[in-house]
ZATI-92361 format. One record per residue: residue in three letters; x, y, z of N, C-alpha, C in turn. Coordinates in steps of 0.05 Angstrom, whole numbers, plus 5000, padded with zeros to 4 digits. Example, Ala and Ser with C-alpha at 12.3 -4.5 7.8 and 13.67 -1.06 7.14 Angstrom:
<sites>
ALA526448865156524649105156526449345156/SER525749555142527349795143525850015157/
</sites>
This chain:
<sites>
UNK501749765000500050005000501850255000/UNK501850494983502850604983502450765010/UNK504950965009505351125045504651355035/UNK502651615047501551835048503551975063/UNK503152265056504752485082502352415107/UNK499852345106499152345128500052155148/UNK501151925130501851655145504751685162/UNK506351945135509352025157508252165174/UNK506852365173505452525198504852355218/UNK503752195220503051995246504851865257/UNK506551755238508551685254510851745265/UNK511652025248512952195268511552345289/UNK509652335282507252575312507552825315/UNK507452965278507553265270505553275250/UNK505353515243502853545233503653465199/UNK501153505182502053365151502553615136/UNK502353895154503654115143505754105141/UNK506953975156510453975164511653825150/UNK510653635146511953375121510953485110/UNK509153635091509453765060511753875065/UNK510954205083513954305084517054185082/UNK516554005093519353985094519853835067/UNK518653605047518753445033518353645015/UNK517553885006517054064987520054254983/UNK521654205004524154495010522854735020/UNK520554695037520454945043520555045068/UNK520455285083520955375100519055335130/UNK520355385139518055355168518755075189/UNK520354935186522254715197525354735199/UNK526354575221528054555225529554355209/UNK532354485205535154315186534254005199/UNK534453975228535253755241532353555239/UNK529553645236527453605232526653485198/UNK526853745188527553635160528453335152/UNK531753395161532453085158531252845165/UNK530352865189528852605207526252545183/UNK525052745179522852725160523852645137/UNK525152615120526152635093527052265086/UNK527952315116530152015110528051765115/UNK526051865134524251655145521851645114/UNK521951835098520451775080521551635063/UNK524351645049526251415039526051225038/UNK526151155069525350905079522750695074/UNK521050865075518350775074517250835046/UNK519650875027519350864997517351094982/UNK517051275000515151534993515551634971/UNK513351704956514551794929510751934926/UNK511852284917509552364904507252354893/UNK504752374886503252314865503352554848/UNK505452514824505952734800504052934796/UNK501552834783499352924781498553104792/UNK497752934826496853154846498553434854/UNK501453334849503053674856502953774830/UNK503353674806502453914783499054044783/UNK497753894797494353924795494854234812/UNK496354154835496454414847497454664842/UNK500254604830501954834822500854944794/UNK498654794781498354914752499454744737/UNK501854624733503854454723503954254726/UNK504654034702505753834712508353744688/UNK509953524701512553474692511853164673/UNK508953134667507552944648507152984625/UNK507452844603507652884572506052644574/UNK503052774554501152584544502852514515/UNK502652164511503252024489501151944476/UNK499751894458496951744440498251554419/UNK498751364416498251244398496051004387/UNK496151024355494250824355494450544361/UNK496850394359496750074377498949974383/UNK497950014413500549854435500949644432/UNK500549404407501149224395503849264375/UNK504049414369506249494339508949554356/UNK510449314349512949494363514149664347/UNK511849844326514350014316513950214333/UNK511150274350511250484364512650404393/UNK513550204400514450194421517050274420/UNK518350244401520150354384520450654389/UNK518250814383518551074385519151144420/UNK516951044437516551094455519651074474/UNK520950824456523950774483525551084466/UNK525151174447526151414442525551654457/UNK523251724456522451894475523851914507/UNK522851644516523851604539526851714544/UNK528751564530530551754533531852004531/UNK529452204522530452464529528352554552/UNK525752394559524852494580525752394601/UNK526752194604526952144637529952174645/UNK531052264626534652364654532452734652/UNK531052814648530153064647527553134665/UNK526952854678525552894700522352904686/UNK521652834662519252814659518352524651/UNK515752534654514352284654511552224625/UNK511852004629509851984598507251734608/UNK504951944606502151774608501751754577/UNK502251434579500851374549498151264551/UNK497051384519494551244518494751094493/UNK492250874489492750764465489650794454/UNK489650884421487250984413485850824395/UNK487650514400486450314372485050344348/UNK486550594336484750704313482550754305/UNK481750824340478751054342478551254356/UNK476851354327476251694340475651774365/UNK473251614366471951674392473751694422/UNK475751444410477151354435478651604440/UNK480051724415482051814416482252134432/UNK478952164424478252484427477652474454/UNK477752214464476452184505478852164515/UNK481052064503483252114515485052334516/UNK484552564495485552774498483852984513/UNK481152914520480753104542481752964563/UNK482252624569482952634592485552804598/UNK487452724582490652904577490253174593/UNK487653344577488053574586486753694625/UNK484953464620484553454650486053384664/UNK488253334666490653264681493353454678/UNK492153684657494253904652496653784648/UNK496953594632499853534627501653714615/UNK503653734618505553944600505553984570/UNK504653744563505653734530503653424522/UNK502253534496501553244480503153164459/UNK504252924457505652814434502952654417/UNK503152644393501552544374500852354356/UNK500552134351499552044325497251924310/UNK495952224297493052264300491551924285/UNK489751824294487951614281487251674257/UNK486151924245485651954224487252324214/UNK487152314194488352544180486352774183/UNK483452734189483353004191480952984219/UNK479952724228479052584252480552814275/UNK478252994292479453084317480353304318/UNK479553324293482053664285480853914304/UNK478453904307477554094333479054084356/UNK479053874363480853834385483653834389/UNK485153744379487353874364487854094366/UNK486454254347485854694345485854794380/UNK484754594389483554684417486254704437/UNK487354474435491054434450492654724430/UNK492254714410493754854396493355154412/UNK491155304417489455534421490555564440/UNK490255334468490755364494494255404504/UNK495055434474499155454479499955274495/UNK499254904492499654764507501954654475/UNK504054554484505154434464505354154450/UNK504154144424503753924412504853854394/UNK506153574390508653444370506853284351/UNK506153274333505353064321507552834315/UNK508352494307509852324305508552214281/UNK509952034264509351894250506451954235/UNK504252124246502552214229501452464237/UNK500652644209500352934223496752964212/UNK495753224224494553294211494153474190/UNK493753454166493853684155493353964167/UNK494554194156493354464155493854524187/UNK493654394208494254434230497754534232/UNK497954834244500354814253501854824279/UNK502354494273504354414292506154224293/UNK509054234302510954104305510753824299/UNK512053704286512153404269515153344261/UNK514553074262517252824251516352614245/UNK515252554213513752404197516652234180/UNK515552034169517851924148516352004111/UNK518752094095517652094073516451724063/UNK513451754066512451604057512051514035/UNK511851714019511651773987514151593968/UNK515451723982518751683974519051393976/UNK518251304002518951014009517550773986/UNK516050883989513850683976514450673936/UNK515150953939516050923904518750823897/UNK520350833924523350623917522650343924/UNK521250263928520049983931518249913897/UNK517650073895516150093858517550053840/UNK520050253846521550233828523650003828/UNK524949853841526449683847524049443840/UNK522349373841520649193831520149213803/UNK520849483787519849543756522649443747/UNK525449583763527249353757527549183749/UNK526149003761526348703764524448543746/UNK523348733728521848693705518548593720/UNK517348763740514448703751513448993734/UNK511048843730508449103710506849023727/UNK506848983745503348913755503448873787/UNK502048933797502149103826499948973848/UNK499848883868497748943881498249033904/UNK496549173924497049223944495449283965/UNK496049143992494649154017496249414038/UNK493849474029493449874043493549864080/UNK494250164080493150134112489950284112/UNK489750344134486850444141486750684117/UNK484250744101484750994085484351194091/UNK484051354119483551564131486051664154/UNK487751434158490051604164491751654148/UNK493951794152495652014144497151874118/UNK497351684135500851484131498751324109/UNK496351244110495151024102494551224060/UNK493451444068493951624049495651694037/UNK498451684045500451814028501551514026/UNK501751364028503351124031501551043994/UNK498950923996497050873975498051053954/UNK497151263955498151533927500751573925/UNK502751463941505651433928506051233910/UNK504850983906504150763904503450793871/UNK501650853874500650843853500551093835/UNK502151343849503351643826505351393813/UNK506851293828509251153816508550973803/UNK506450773794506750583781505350773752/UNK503550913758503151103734505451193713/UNK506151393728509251413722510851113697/UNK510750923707512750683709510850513685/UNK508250573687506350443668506550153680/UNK505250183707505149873719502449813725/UNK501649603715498649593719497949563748/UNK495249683764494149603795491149663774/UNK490549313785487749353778485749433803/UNK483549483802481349533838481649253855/UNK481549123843481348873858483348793876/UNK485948883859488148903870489049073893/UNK487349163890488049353927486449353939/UNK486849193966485449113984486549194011/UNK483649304025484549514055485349204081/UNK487849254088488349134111488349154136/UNK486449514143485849594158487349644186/UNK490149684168492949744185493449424207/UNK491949284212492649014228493548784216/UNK494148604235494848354227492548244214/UNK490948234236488748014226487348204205/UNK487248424197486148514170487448484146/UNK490248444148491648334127491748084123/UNK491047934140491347594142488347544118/UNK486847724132483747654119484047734084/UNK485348004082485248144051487547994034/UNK489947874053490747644030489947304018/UNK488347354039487047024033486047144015/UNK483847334014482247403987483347453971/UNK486047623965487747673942489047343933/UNK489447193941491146963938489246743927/UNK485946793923483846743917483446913892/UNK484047103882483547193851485446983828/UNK484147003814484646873791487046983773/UNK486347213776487447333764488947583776/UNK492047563779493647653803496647823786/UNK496647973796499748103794502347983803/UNK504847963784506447843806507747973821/UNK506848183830508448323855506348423877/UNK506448353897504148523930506448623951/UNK505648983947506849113966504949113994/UNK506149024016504649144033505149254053/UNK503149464064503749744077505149804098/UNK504749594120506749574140506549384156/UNK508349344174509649144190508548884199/UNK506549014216504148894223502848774208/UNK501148934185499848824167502248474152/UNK504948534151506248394141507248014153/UNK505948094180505247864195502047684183/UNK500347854173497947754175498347534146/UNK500147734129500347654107502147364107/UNK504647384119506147114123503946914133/UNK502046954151500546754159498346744135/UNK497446764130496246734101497846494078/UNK499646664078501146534060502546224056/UNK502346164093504145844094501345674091/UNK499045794108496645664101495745594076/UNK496345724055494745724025497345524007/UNK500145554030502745384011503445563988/UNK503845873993503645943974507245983970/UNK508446023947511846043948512346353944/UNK514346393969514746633949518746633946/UNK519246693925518046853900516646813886/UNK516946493883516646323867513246403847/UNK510946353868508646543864507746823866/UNK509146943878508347143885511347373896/UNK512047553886514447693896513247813924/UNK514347983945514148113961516048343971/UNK514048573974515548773995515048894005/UNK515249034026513649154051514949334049/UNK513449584069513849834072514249774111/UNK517149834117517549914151518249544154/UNK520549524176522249334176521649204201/UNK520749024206521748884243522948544232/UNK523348384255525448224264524747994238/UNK520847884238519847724219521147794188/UNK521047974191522248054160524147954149/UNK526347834173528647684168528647464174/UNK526847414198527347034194525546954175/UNK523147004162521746954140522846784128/UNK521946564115523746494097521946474058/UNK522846704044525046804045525447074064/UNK527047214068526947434079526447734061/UNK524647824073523048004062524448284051/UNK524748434026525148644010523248814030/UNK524648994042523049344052523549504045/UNK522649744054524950024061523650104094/UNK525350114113525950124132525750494148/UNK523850454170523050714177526150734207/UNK526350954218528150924243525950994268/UNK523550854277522150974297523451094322/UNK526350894329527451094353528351284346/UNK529351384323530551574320527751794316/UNK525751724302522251884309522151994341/UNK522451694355521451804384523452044394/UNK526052074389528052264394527652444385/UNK526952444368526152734349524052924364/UNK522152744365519052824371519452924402/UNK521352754418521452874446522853054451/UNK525153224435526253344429525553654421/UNK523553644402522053894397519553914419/UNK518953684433517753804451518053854480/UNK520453854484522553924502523254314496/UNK523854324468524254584457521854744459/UNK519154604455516454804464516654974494/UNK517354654497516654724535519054934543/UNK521055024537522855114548522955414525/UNK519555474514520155754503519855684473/UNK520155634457520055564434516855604424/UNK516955744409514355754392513955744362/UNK515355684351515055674318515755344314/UNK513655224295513154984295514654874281/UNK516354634280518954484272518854274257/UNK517954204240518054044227519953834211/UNK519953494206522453394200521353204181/UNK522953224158520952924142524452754148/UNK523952514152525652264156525352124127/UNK527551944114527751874104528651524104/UNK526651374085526751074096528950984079/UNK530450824092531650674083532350404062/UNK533050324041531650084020533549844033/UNK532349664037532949314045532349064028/UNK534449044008535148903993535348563999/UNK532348404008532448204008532547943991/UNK530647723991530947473979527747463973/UNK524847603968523047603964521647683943/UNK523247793919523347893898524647743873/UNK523047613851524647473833524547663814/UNK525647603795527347793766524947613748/UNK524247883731521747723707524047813680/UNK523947593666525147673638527547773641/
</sites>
């Protein structure tokens, strides 16, 4: 059970003014007093409730986090980034997770603000989902980072990856390799990433004169199990492209499981390559063609500029990141 100042108060047999005072640095006690109080709370593992002393002072030394799923280690990824510039700096991070709903998302940023946290870090559910609320942090000069997805027209501070970019060096390294024909399992089509990721996609195969028929792009609804479900059905057309990009990481699990079920080969049937890199990607067999995002180096970024708000900074900072190409064994050569 945790220990109260009222609980040191009792058992030293002074009042719980005096243990604030003295546990606060402030005046009105004795050096020799002080100590007795300080060390006996040590002891008995005393430790603040954050909250409640920023509730009081106006302030707190808490940074609201939102993301959409505490499943993805790419965001956990971000998060051990963050961490490391908030906590040798004495701040703390209440995360929430918004499983790619609005509703959720918009109850958790009033909770955020009912707790007066110092700063919201960001990565909105949808691209233009919340934007009132959003305007509303923005208005109140509370400082807000967007990560990995922004909202349009909103200005504020962001560290996104060129998505665009990523996805058309993945296009193009497959037109290489003599592929005209495309399919692809999307993320959700109302976030950011899920938008620009799609229309990179397919500016570039325009460009390249690579066929994507409708059928061929199928929503994986940013999850595993929504990609598990939209490749069984793609792996079920008759009539198929030999190349499927798909959108990310996650989704890229649903798809491997799909794939040993149906016995499908790849290259052999089907080329592959994903957009954003984790561990499956390499024991896969074969191991999977990406281009590779740096989420810790996101979470650094993102905690970084909002470190710079908080300490005065007012003009909004923006960073586009650039992904990296990963030259695997998932890709055969046509002709």
């Amino acid at each position: 059970m945790k220990i109260t100042l009222k609980d040191i108060a009792r058992e030293l047999g002074v009042n719980v003014s005096t243990v604030s005072r003295a546990i606060n640095g402030k005046p009105g006690v004795s050096e020799e007093l002080r100590k007795k109080i300080l060390e006996f709370a040590k002891m008995k593992g005393y430790s603040p409730d954050l909250a409640a002393v920023g509730l009081r002072k106006g302030k707190t030394k808490i940074i609201g986090v939102l993301i959409p799923d505490i499943s993805n280690p790419f965001f956990a990824q971000i998060l051990h980034g963050m961490e490391r510039v908030f906590y040798p700096l004495g701040y703390h991070v209440l995360l929430c997770s918004t499983d790619e709903n609005v509703e959720k998302e918009e109850e958790n940023l009033k909770t955020l603000l009912s707790q007066r946290v110092a700063g919201v870090l960001s990565a909105p559910t949808d691209s233009g989902g919340n934007r009132s609320t959003y305007k509303k942090i923005l208005d109140m000069q509370i400082p807000l980072v967007f990560f990995d997805r922004i909202i349009p027209g909103l200005e504020a501070s962001y560290v996104i990856t060129d998505n665009e970019g990523g996805v058309a060096e993945l296009v193009r390294y497959l037109y290489g390799k003599g592929h005209r024909s495309l399919g692809i399992i999307t993320l959700r089509s109302r976030s950011y990433t899920g938008k620009m990721r799609l229309l990179g996609v397919l500016k570039t195969c325009d460009e390249l004169g690579i066929l994507v028929k409708e059928e061929w792009i199928l929503d994986g609804r940013s999850t595993q199990e929504g990609a598990y479900q939209a490749a069984k059905k793609f792996f079920q057309l008759r009539d198929r492209p030999t190349a499927l990009l798909v959108s990310n990481n996650l989704m890229m699990l649903g798809v491997m499981k799909a794939i040993k079920e149906l016995n499908v080969k790849v290259p052999e049937d089907i080329s592959i390559v994903s957009f954003d890199d984790s561990y499956w990607n390499e024991i896969f067999d074969p191991p999977i063609t990406c281009v590779a995002q740096e989420p810790e180096q996101m979470g650094l970024i993102a905690a970084t500029m909002m470190m710079d708000l908080l300490q005065g900074g007012s003009k909004p900072t923006k960073t586009i990141l650039k992904a990296h190409f990963i030259e695997r064994a998932s890709v055969k050569q046509i002709g």
